[in-house]
mmCIF file as Biopython writes it, N, C-alpha, C and O atoms, coordinates in Angstrom:
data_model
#
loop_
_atom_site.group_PDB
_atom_site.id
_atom_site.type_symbol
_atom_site.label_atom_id
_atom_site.label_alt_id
_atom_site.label_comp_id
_atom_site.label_asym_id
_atom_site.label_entity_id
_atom_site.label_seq_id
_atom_site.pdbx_PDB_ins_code
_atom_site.Cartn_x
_atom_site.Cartn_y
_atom_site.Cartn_z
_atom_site.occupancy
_atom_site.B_iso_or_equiv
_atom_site.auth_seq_id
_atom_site.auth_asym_id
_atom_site.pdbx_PDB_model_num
ATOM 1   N N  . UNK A ? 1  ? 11.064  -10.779 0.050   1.0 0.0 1  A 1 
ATOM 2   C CA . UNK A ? 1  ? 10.054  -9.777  -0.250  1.0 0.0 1  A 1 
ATOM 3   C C  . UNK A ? 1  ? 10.554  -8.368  0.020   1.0 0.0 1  A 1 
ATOM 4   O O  . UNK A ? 1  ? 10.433  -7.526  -0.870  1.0 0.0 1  A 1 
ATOM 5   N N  . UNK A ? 2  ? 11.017  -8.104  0.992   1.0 0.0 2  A 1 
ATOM 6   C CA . UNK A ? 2  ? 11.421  -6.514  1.278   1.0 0.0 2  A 1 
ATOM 7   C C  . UNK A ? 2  ? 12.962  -6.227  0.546   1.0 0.0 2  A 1 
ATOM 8   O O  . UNK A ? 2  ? 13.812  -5.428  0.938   1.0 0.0 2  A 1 
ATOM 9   N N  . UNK A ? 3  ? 13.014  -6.892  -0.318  1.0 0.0 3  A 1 
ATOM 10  C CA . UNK A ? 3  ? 14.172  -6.692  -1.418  1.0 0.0 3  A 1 
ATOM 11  C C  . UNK A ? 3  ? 13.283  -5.989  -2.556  1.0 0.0 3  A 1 
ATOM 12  O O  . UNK A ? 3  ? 13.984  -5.328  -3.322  1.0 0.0 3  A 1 
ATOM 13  N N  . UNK A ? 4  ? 12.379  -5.976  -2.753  1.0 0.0 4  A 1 
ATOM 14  C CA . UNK A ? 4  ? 10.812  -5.278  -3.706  1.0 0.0 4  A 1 
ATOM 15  C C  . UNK A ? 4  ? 10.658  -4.376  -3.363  1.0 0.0 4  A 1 
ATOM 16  O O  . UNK A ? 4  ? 11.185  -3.437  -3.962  1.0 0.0 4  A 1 
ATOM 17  N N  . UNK A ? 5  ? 9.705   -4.090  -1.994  1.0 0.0 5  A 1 
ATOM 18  C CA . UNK A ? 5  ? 9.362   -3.310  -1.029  1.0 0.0 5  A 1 
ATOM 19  C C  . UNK A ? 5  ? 9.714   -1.900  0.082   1.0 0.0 5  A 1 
ATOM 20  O O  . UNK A ? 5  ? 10.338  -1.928  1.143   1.0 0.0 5  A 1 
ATOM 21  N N  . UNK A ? 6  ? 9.234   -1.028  -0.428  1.0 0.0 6  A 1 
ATOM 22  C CA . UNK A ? 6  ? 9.925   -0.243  1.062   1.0 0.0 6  A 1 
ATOM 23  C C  . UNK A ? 6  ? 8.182   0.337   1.968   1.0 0.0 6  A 1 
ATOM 24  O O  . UNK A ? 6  ? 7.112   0.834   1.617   1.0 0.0 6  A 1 
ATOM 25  N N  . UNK A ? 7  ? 8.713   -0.044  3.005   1.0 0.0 7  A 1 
ATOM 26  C CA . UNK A ? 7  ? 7.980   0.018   3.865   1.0 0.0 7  A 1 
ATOM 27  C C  . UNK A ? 7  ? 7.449   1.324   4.567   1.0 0.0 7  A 1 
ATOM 28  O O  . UNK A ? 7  ? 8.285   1.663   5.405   1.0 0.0 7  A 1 
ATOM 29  N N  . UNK A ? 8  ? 6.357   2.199   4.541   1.0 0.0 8  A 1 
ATOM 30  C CA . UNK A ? 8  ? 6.256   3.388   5.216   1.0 0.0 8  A 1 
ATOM 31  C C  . UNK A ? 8  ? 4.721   3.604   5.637   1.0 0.0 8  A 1 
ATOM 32  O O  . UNK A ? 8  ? 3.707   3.228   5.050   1.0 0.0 8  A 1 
ATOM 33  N N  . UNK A ? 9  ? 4.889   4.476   7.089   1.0 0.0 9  A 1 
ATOM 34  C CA . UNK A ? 9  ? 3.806   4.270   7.724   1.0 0.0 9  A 1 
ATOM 35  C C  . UNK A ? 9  ? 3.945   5.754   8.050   1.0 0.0 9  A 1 
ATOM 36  O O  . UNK A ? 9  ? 4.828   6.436   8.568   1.0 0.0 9  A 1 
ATOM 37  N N  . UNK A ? 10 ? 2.489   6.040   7.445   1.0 0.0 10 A 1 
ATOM 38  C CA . UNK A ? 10 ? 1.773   7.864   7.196   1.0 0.0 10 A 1 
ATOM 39  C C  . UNK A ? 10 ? 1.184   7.889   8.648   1.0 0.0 10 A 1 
ATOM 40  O O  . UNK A ? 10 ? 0.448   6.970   9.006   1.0 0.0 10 A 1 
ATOM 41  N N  . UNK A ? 11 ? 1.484   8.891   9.465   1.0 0.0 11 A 1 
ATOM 42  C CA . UNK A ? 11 ? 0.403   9.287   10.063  1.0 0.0 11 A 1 
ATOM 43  C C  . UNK A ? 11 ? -0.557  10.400  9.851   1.0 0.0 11 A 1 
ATOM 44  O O  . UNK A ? 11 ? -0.011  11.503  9.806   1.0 0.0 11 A 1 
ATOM 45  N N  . UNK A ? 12 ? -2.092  10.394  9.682   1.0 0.0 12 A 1 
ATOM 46  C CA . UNK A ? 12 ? -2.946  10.878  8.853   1.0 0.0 12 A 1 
ATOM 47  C C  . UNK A ? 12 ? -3.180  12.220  9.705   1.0 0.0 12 A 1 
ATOM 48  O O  . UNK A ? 12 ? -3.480  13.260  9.120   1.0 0.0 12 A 1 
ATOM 49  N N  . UNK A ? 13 ? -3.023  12.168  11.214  1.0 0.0 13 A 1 
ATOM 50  C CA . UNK A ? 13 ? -3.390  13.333  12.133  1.0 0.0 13 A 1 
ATOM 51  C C  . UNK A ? 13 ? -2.134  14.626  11.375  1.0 0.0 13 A 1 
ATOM 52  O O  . UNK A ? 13 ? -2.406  15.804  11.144  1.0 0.0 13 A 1 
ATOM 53  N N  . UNK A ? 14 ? -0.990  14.043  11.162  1.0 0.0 14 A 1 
ATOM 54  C CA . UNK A ? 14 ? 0.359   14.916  10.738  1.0 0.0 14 A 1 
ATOM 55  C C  . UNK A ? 14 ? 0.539   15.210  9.586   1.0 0.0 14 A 1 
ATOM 56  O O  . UNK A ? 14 ? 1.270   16.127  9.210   1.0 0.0 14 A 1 
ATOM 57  N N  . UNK A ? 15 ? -0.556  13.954  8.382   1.0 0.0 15 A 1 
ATOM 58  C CA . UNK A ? 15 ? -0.349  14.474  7.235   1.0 0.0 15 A 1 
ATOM 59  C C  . UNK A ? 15 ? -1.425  14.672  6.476   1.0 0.0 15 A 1 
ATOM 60  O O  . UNK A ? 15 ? -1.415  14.745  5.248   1.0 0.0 15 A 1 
ATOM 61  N N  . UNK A ? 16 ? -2.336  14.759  7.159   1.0 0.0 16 A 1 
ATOM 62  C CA . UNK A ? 16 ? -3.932  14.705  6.222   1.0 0.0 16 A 1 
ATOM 63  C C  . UNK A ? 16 ? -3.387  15.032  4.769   1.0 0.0 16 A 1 
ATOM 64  O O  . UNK A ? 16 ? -3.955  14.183  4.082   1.0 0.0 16 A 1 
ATOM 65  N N  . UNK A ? 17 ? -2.736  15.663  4.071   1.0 0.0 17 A 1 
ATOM 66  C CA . UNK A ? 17 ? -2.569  15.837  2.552   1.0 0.0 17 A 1 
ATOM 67  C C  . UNK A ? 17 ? -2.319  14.868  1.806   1.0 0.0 17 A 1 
ATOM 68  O O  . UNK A ? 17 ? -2.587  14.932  0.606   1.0 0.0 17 A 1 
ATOM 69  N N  . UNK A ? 18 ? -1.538  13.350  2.580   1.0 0.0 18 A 1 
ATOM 70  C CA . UNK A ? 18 ? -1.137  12.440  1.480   1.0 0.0 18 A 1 
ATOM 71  C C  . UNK A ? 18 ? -2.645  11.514  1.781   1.0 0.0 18 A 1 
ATOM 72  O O  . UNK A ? 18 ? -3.317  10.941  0.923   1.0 0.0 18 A 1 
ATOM 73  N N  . UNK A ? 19 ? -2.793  11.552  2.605   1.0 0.0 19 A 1 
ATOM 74  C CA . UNK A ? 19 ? -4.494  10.479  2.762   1.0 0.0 19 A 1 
ATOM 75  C C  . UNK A ? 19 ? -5.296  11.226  2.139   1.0 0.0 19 A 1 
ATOM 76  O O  . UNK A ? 19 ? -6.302  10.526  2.025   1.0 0.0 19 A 1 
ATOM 77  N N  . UNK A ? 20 ? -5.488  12.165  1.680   1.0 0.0 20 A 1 
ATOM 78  C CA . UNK A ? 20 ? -6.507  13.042  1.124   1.0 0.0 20 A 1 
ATOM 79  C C  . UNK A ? 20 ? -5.759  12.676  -0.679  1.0 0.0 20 A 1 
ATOM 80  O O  . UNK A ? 20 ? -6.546  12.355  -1.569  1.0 0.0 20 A 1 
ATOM 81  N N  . UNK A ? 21 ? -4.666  12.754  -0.896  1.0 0.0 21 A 1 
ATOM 82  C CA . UNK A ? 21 ? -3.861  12.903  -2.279  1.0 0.0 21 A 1 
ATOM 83  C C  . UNK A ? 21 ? -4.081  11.255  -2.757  1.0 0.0 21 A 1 
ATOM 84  O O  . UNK A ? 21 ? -4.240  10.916  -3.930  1.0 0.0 21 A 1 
ATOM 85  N N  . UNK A ? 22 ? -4.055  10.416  -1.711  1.0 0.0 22 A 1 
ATOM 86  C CA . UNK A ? 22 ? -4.490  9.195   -1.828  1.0 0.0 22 A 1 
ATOM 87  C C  . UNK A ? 22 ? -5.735  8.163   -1.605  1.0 0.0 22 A 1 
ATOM 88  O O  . UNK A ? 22 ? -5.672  6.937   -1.701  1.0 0.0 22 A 1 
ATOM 89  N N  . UNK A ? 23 ? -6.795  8.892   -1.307  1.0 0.0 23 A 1 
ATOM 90  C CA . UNK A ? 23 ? -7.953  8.498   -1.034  1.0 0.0 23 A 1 
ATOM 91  C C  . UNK A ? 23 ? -8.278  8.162   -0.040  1.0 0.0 23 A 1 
ATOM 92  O O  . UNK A ? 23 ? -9.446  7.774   -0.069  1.0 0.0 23 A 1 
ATOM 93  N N  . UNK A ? 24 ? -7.781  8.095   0.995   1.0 0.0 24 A 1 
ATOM 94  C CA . UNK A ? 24 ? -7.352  6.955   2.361   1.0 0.0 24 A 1 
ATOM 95  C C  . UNK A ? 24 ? -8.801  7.871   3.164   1.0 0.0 24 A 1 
ATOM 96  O O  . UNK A ? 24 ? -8.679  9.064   3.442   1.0 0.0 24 A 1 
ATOM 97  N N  . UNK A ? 25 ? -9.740  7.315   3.374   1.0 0.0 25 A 1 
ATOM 98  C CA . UNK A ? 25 ? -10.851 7.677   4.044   1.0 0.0 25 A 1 
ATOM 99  C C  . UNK A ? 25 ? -10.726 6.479   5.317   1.0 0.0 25 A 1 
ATOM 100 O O  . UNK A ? 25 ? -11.541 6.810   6.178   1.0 0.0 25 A 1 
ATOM 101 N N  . UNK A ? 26 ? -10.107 5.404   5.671   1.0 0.0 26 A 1 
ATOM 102 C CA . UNK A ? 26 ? -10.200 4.178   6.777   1.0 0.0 26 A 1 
ATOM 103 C C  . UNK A ? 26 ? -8.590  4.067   6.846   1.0 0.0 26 A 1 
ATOM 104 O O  . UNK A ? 26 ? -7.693  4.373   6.060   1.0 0.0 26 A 1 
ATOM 105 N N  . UNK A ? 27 ? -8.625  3.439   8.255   1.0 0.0 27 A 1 
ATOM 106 C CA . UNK A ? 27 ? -7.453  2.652   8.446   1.0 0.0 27 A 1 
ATOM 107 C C  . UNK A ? 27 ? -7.793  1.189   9.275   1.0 0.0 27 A 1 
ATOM 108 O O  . UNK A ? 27 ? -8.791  0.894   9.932   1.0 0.0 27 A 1 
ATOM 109 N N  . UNK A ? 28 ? -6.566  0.395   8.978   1.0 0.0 28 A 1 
ATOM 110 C CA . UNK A ? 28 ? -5.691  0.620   7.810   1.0 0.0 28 A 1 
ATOM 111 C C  . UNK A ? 28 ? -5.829  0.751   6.002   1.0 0.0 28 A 1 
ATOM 112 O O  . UNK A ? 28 ? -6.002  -0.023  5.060   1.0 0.0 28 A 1 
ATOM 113 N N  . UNK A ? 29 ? -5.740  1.433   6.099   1.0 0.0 29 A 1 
ATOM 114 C CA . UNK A ? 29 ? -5.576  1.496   4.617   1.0 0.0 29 A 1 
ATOM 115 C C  . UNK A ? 29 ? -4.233  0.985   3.686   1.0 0.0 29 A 1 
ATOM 116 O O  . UNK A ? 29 ? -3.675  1.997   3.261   1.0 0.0 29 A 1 
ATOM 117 N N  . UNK A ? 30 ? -3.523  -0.273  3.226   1.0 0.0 30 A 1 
ATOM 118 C CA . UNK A ? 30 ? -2.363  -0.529  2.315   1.0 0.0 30 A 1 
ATOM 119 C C  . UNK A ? 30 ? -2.486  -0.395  1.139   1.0 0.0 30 A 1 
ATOM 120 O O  . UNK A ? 30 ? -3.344  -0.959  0.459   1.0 0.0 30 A 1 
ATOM 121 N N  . UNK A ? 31 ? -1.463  0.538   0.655   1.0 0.0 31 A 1 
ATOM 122 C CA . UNK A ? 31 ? -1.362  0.550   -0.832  1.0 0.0 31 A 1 
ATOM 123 C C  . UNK A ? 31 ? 0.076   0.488   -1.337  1.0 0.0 31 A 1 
ATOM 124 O O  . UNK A ? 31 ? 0.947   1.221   -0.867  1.0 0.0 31 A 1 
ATOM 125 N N  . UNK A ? 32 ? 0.270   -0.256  -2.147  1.0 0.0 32 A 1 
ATOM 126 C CA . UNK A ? 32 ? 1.204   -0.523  -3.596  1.0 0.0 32 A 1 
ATOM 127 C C  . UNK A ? 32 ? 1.274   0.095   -4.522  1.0 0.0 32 A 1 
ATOM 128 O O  . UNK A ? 32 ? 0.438   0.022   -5.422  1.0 0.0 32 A 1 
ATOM 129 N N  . UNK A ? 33 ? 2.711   1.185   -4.553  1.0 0.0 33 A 1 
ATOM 130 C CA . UNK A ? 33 ? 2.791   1.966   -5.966  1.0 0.0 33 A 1 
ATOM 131 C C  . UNK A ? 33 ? 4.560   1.870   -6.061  1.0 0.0 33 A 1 
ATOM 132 O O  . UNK A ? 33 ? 5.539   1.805   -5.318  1.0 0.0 33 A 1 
ATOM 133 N N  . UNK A ? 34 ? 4.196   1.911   -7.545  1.0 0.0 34 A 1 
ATOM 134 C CA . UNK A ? 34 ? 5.596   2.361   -8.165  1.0 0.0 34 A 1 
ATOM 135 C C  . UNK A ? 34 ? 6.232   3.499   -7.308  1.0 0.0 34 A 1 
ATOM 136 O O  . UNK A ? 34 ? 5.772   4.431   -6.648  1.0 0.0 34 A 1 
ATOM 137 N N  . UNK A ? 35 ? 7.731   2.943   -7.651  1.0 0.0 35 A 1 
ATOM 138 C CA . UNK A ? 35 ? 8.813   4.424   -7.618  1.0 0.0 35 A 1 
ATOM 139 C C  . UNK A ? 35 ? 8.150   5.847   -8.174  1.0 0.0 35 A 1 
ATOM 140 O O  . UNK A ? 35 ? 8.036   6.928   -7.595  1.0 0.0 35 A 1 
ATOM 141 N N  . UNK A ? 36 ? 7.797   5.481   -9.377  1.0 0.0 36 A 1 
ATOM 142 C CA . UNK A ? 36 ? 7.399   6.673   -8.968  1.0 0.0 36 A 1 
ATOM 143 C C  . UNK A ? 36 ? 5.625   7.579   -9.046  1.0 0.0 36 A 1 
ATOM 144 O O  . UNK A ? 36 ? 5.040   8.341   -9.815  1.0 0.0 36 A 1 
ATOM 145 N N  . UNK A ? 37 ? 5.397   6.984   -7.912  1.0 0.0 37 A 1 
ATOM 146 C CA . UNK A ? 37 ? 4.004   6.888   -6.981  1.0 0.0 37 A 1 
ATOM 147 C C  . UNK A ? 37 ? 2.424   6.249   -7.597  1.0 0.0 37 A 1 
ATOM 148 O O  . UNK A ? 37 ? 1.332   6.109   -7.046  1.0 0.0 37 A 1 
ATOM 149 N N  . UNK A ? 38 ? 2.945   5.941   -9.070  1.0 0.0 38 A 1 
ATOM 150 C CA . UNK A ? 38 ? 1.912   4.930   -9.768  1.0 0.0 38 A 1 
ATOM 151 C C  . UNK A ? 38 ? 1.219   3.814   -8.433  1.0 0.0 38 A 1 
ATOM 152 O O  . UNK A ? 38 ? 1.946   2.961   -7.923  1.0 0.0 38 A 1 
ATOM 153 N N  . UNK A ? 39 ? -0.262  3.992   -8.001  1.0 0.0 39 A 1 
ATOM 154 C CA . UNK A ? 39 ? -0.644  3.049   -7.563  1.0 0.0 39 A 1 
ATOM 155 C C  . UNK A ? 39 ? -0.929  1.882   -8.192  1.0 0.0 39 A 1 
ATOM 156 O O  . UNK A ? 39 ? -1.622  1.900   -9.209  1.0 0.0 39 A 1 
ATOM 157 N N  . UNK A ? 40 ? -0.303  0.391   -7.535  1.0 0.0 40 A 1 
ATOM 158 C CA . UNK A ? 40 ? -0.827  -0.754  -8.744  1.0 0.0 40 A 1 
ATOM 159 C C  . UNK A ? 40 ? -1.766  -0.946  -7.665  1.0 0.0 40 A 1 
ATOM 160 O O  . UNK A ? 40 ? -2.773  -0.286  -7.922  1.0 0.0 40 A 1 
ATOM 161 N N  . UNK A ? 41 ? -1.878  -1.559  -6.573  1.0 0.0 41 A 1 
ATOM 162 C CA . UNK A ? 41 ? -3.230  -1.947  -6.027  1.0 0.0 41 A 1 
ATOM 163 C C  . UNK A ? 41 ? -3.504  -1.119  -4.480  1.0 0.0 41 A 1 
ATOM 164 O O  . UNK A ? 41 ? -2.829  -0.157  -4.114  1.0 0.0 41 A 1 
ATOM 165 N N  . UNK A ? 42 ? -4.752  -1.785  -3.612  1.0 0.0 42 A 1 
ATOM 166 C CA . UNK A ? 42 ? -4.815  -1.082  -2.011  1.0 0.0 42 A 1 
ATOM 167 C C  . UNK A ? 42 ? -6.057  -1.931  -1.501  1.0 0.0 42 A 1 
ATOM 168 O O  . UNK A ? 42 ? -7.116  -2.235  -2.051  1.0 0.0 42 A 1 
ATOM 169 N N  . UNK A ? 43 ? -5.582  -2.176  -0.364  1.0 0.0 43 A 1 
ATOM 170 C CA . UNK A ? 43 ? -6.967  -2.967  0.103   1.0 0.0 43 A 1 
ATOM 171 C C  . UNK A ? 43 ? -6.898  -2.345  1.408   1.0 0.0 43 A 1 
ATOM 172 O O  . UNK A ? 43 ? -5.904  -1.756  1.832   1.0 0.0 43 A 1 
ATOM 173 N N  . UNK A ? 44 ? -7.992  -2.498  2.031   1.0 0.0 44 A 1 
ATOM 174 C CA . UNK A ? 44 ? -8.828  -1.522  3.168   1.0 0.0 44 A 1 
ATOM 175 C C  . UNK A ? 44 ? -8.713  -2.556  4.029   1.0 0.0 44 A 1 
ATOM 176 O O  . UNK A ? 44 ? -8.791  -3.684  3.542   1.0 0.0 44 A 1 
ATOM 177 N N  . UNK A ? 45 ? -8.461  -2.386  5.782   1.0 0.0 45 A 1 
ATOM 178 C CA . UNK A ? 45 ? -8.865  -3.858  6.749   1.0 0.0 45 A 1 
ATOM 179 C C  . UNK A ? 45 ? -7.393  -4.305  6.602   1.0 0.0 45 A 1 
ATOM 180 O O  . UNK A ? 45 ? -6.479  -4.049  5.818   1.0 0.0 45 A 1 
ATOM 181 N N  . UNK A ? 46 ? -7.651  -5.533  8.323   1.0 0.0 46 A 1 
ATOM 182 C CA . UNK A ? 46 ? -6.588  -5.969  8.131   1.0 0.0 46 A 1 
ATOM 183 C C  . UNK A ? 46 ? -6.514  -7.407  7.572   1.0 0.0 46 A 1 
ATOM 184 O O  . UNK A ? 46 ? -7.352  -8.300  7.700   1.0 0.0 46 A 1 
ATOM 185 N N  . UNK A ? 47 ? -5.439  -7.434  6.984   1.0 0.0 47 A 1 
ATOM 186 C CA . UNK A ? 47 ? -5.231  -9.065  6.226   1.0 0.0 47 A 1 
ATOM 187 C C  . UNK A ? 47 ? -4.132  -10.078 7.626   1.0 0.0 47 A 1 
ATOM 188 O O  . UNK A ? 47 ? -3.153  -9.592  8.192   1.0 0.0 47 A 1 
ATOM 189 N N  . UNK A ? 48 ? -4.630  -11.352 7.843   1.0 0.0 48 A 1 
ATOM 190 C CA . UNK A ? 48 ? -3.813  -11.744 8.123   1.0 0.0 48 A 1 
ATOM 191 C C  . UNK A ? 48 ? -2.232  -12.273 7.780   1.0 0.0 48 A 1 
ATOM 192 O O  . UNK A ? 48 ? -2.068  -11.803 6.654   1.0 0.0 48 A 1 
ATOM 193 N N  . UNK A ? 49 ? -1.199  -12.868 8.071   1.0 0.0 49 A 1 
ATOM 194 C CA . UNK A ? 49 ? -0.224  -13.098 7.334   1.0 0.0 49 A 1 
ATOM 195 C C  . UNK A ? 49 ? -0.014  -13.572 5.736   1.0 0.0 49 A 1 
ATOM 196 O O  . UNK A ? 49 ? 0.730   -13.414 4.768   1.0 0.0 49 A 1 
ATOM 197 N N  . UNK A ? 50 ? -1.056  -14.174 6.121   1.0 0.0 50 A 1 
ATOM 198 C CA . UNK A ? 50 ? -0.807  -15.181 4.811   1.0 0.0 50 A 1 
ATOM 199 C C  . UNK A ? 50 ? -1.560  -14.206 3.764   1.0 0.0 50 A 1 
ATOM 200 O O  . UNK A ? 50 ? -1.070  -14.210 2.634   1.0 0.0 50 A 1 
ATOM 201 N N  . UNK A ? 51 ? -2.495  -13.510 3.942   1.0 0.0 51 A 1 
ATOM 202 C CA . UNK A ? 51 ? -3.675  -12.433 3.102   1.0 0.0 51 A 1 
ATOM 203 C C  . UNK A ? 51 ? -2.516  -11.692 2.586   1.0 0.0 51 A 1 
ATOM 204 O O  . UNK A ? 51 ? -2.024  -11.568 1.464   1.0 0.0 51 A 1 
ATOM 205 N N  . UNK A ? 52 ? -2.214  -11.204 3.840   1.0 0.0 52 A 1 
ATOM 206 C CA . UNK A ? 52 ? -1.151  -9.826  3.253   1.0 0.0 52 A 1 
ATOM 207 C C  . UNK A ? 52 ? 0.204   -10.560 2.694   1.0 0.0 52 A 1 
ATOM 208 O O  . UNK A ? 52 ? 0.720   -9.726  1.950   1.0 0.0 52 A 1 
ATOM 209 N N  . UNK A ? 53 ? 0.846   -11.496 2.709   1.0 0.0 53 A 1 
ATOM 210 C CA . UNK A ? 53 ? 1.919   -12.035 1.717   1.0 0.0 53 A 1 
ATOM 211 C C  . UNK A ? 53 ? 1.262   -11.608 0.218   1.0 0.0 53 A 1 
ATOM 212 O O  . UNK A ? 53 ? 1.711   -10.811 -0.606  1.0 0.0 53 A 1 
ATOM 213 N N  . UNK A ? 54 ? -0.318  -12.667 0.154   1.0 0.0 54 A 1 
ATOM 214 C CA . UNK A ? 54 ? -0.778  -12.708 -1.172  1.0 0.0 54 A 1 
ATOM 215 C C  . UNK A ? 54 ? -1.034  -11.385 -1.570  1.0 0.0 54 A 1 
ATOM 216 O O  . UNK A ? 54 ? -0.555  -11.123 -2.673  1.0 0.0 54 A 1 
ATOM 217 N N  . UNK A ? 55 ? -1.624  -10.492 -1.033  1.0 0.0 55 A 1 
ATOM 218 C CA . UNK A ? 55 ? -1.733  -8.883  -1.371  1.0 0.0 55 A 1 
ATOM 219 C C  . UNK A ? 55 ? 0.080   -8.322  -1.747  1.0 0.0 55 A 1 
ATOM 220 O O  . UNK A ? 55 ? 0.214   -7.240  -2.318  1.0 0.0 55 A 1 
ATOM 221 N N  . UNK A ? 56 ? 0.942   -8.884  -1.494  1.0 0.0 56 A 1 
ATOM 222 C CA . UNK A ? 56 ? 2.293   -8.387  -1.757  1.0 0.0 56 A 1 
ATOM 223 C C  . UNK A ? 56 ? 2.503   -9.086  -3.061  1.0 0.0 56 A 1 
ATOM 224 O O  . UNK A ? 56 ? 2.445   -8.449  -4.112  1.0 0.0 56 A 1 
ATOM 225 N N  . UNK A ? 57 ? 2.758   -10.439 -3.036  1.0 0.0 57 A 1 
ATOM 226 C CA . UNK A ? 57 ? 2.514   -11.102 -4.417  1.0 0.0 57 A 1 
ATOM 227 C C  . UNK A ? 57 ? 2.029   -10.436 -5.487  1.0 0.0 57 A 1 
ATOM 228 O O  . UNK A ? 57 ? 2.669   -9.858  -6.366  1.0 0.0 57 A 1 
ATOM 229 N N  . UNK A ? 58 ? 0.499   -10.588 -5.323  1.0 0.0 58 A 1 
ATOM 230 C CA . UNK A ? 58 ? -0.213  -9.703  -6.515  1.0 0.0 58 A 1 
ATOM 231 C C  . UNK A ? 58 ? 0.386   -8.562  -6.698  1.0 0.0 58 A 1 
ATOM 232 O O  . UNK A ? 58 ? 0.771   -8.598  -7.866  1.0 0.0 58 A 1 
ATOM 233 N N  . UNK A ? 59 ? 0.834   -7.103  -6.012  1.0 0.0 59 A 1 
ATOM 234 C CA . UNK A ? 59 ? 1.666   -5.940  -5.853  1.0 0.0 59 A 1 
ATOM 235 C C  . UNK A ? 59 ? 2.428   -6.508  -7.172  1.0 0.0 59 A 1 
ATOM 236 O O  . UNK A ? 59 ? 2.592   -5.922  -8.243  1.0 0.0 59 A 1 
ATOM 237 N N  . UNK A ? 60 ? 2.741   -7.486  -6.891  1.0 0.0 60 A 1 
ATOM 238 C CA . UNK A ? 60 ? 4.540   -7.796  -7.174  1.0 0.0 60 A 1 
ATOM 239 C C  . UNK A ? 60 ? 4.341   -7.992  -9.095  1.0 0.0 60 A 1 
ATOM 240 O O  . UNK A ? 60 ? 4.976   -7.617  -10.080 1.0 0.0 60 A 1 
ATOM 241 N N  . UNK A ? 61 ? 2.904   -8.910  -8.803  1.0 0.0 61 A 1 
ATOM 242 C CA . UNK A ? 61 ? 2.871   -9.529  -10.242 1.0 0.0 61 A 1 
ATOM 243 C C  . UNK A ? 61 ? 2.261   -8.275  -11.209 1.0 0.0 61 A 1 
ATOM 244 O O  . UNK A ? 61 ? 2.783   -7.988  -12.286 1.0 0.0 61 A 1 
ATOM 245 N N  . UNK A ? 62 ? 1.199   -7.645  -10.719 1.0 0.0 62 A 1 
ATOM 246 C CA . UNK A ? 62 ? 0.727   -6.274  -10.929 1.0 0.0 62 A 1 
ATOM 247 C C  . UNK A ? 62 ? 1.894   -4.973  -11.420 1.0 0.0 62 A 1 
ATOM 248 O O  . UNK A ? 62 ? 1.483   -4.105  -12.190 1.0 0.0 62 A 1 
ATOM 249 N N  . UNK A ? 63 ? 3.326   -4.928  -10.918 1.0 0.0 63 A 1 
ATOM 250 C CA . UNK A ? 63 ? 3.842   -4.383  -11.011 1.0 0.0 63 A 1 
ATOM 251 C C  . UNK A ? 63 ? 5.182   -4.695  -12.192 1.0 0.0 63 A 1 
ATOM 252 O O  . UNK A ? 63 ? 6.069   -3.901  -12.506 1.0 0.0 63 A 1 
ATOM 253 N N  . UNK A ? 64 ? 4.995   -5.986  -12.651 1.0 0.0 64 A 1 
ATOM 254 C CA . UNK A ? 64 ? 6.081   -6.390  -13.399 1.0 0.0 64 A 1 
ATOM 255 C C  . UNK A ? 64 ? 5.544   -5.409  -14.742 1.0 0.0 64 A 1 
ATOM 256 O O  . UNK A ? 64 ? 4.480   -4.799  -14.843 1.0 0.0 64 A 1 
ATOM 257 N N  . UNK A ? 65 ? 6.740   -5.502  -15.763 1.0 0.0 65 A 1 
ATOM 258 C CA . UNK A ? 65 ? 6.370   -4.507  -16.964 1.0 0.0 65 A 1 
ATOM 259 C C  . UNK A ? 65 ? 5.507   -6.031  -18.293 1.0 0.0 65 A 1 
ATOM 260 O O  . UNK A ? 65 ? 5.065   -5.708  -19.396 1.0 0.0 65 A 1 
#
């Protein structure tokens, strides 16, 4: 999976502009976008392992051309 994926964690106190540029009103907030910053999906709350695999999946299938 993190052969797909790059991983990054906003902090909202330091960047209020990208949570605001991105809707992010809760945390956690995860979202999935293209290279270049196309959101394909985002779900609010936390998922457990197996939730958040399937939330990467879908990302994944969501994102094919």
């Amino acid at each position: 999976m993190s052969k797909h994926f790059v991983f990054v964690k906003i902090n909202g106190d330091h960047q209020p502009s990208v949570f605001k540029a991105y809707g992010v009103s809760a945390m956690p907030t995860i979202i999935f976008m293209k290279p270049d910053g196309t959101v394909i999906s985002q779900f609010l709350g936390y998922r457990d392992l197996r939730a958040y695999l399937g939330e990467m999946n879908k990302a994944l299938q969501m994102a094919k051309p």
